[in-house]
N, C-alpha and C positions, 0 to 999 in steps of 0.2 A: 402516172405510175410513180412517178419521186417523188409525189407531196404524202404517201402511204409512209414508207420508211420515215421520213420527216417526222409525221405524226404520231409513230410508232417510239421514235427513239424521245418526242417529247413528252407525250405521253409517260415513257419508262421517268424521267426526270423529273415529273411533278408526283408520281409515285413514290421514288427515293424519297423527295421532299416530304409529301405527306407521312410515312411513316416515322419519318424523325422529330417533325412534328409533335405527331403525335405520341411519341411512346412516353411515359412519364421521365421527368428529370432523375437524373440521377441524387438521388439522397440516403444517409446511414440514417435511417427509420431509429435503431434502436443498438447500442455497444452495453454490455453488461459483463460486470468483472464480480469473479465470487473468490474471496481468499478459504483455502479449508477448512471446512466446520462452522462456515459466516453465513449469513441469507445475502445476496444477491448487490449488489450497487449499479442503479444505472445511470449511466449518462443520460447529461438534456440536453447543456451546451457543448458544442465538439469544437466554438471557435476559444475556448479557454482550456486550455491544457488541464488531465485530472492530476492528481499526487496524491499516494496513499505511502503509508510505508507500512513494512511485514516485516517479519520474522527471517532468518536468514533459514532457508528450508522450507517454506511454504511452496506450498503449490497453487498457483494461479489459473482460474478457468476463465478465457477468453470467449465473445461471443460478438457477433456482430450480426443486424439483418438490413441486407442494402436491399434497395429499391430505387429501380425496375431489379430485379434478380439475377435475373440472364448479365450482368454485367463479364467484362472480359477476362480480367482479371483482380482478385483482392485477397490479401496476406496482410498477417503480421511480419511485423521487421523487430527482431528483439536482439543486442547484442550484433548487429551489422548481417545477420541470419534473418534469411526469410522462411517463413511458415505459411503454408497456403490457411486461408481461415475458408471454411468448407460451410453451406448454406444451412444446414441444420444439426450441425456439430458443434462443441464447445473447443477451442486447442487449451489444450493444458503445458504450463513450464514451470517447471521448477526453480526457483532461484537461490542456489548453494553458495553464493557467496555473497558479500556485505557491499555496498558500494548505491548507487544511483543509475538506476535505468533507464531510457527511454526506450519508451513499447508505439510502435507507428504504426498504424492500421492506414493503409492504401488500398486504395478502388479505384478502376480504369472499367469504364463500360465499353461497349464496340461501339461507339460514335468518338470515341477520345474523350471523353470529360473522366476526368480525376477528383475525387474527394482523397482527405486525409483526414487525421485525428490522432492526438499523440496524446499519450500517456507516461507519466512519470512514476517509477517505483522506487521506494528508500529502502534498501534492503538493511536491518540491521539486526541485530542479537541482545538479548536479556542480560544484564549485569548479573555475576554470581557473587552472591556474600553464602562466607563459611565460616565464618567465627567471630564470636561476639566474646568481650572478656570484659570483668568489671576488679576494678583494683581500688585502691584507697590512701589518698595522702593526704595526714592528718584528721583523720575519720572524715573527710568527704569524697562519695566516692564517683571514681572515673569508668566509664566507660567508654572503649576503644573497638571497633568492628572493623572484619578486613572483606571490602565487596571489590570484587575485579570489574572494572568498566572492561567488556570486552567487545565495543567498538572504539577505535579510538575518536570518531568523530562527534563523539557522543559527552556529552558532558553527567557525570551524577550528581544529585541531589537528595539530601536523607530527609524521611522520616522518622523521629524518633520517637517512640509512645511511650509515655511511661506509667502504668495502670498501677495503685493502689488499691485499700478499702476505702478511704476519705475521696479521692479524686482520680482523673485521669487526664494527663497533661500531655501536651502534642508541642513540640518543635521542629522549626524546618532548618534544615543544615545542611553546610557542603562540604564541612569537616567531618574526618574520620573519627573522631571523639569527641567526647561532653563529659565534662565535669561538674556534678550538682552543687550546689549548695547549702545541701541541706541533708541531711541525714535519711538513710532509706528506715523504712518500717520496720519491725522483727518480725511481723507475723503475715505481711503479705505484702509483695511487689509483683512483680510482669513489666518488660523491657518488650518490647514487637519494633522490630527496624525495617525501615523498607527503602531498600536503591531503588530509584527510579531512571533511567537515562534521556534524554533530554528529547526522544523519539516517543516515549511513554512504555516503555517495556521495564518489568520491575522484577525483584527477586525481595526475597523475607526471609530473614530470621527471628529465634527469641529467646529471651533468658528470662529464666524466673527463680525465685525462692525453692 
């Protein structure tokens, strides 16, 4: 009658074993991040960190699908806050201020195995330029434009266009003025300036005749 129990509780143990076995590994099948108003970005590699950077006020759709499903627990970690990331929902976060994020997606399935995957956001804002002014000394003339870098961490760089009838001429600049040397047209010029900051986010102004 002892060797029944015996069999019974080995029995229960190669059971445990088999189903662990068997169940599939745990893996993030598929992470997909969409900024507003953009088509979709997926991840392939999760052992290399992603980096995007946005807009300071974007909103970011988070999505993840792990496999086996049934896992224990899995969240976003954004800002030291966790977020539960949910099996057929997107989580959405806004990101209202400027700076550099790290976004962690964590997975715990019910046997203990852990996956991660992080992600990096650059959060920054658009340079604004408001005024473009042209002066003249000694009949050659200057032009001067006032664009606010308004990330500091952000360096600007101009384009400066300058459109005629004869030609159209482009210089790249990191000064706030340009002085030609040469005489504008009487009968048709165009000036198109464009800040850029060193993220790619741009602003434009233009003067013309």
């Amino acid at each position: 009658m002892l060797f029944l129990p015996l069999l019974f509780l080995f029995l229960i143990a190669c059971s445990d074993s088999l189903l662990h076995s068997e169940t599939k590994s745990l893996s993030i099948e598929r992470i997909s991040i969409k900024v507003q108003n953009k088509s979709d970005t997926v991840l392939t590699d999760y052992s290399i960190p992603y980096t995007d950077t946005i807009l300071k006020g974007d909103t970011i759709f988070f999505y993840a699908k792990i496999n086996p499903p049934n896992e224990r627990s899995c969240y976003w970690s954004i800002e030291s806050k966790e977020y539960p990331c949910l099996p057929k929902n997107r989580y959405t976060y806004t990101f209202n201020s400027r700076g550099l994020y790290l976004i962690k997606l964590y997975v715990l399935d019910n046997f203990g195995d852990t996956l991660s995957a992080n992600i990096f956001m650059r959060v920054s804002s658009k340079p604004v330029c408001n005024n473009i002014s042209l002066n003249f000394f000694q009949g050659s003339p200057i032009f001067k434009w006032n664009c606010q870098n308004t990330d500091d961490s952000a360096e600007l760089t101009y384009r400066f266009i300058l459109k005629t009838n004869a030609k159209t001429d482009t210089l790249f600049l990191k000064e706030d003025s340009l002085q030609l040397g040469y005489s504008l047209p009487s009968d048709y010029w165009k000036v198109q300036l464009n800040a850029e900051n060193s993220y790619g986010f741009k602003d434009s102004i233009e003067l013309s005749l």
